[in-house]
C-alpha atoms as one frame of an Amber mdcrd trajectory, in Angstrom:
protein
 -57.849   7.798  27.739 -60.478   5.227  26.915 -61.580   7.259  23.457 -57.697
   5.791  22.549 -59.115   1.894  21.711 -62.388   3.600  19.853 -62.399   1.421
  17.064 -62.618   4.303  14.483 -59.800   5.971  15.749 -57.608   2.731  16.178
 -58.406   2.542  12.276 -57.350   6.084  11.657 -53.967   5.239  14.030 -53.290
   2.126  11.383 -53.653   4.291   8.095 -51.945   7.710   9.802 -48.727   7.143
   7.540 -51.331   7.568   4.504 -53.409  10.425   5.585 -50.198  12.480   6.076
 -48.655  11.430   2.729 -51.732  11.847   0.547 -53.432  14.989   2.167 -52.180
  17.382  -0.224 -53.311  15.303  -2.962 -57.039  14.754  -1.396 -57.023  18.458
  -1.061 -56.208  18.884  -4.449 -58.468  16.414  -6.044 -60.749  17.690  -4.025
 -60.447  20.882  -5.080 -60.596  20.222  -8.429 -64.142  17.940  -8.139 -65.726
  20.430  -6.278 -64.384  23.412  -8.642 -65.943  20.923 -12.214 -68.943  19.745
  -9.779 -71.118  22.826  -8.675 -73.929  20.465  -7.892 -72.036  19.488  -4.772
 -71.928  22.801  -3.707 -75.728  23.199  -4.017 -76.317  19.897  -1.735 -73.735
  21.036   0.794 -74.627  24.484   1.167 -71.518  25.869   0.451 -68.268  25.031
  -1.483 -66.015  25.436   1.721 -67.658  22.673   3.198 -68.326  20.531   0.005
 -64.195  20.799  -0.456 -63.220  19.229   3.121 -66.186  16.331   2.974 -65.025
  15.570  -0.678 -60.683  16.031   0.023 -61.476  14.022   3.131 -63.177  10.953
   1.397 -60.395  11.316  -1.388 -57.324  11.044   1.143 -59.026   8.534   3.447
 -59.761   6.447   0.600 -56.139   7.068  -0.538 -54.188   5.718   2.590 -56.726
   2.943   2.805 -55.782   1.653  -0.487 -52.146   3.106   0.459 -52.270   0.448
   4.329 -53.994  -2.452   2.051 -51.715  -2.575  -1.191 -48.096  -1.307   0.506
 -48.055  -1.150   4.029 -49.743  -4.523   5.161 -47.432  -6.758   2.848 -44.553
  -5.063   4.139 -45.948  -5.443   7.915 -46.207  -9.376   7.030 -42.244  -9.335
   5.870 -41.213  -7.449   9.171 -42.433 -10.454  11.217 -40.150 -12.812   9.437
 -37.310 -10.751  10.455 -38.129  -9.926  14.172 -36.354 -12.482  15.920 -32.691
 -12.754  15.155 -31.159 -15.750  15.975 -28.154 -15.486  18.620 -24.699 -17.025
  18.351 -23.998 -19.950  20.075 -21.820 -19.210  23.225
């Protein structure tokens, strides 16, 4: 289980949230890049692949932007309200 503290796919375990809420809209951005954009097609050798490298990059870049504007702020604020302060007996 060493492949679990890979640095890559500790980074993919931090922006997971993201991936899975904006895969359908990297797929369809994607879709739609690839579909204006034949060129890619032409570099890639074929427009199935040209679709997953581009709807990848699109959702990756997505839930990093996703983790760094929403997530992380919200991750500082949970700190401030982990310890809860007990009554006095």
């Amino acid at each position: 289980m060493k492949w679990l503290s890979f640095a890559p796919v500790v980074f993919l375990g931090k922006i997971s949230y993201g991936l899975y809420v904006y895969h359908l809209l990297g797929i369809y951005l994607g879709f739609m890049v690839v579909k204006k954009l034949t060129i890619l097609a032409g570099i890639f050798h074929s427009n199935n692949l040209a679709f997953f490298i581009v709807s990848l990059c699109i959702t990756v870049a997505a839930a990093i932007g996703s983790y760094q504007l929403i997530e992380k702020p919200f991750l500082k604020y949970k700190k401030r309200f982990e310890i809860i302060a007990s009554r006095p007996a």
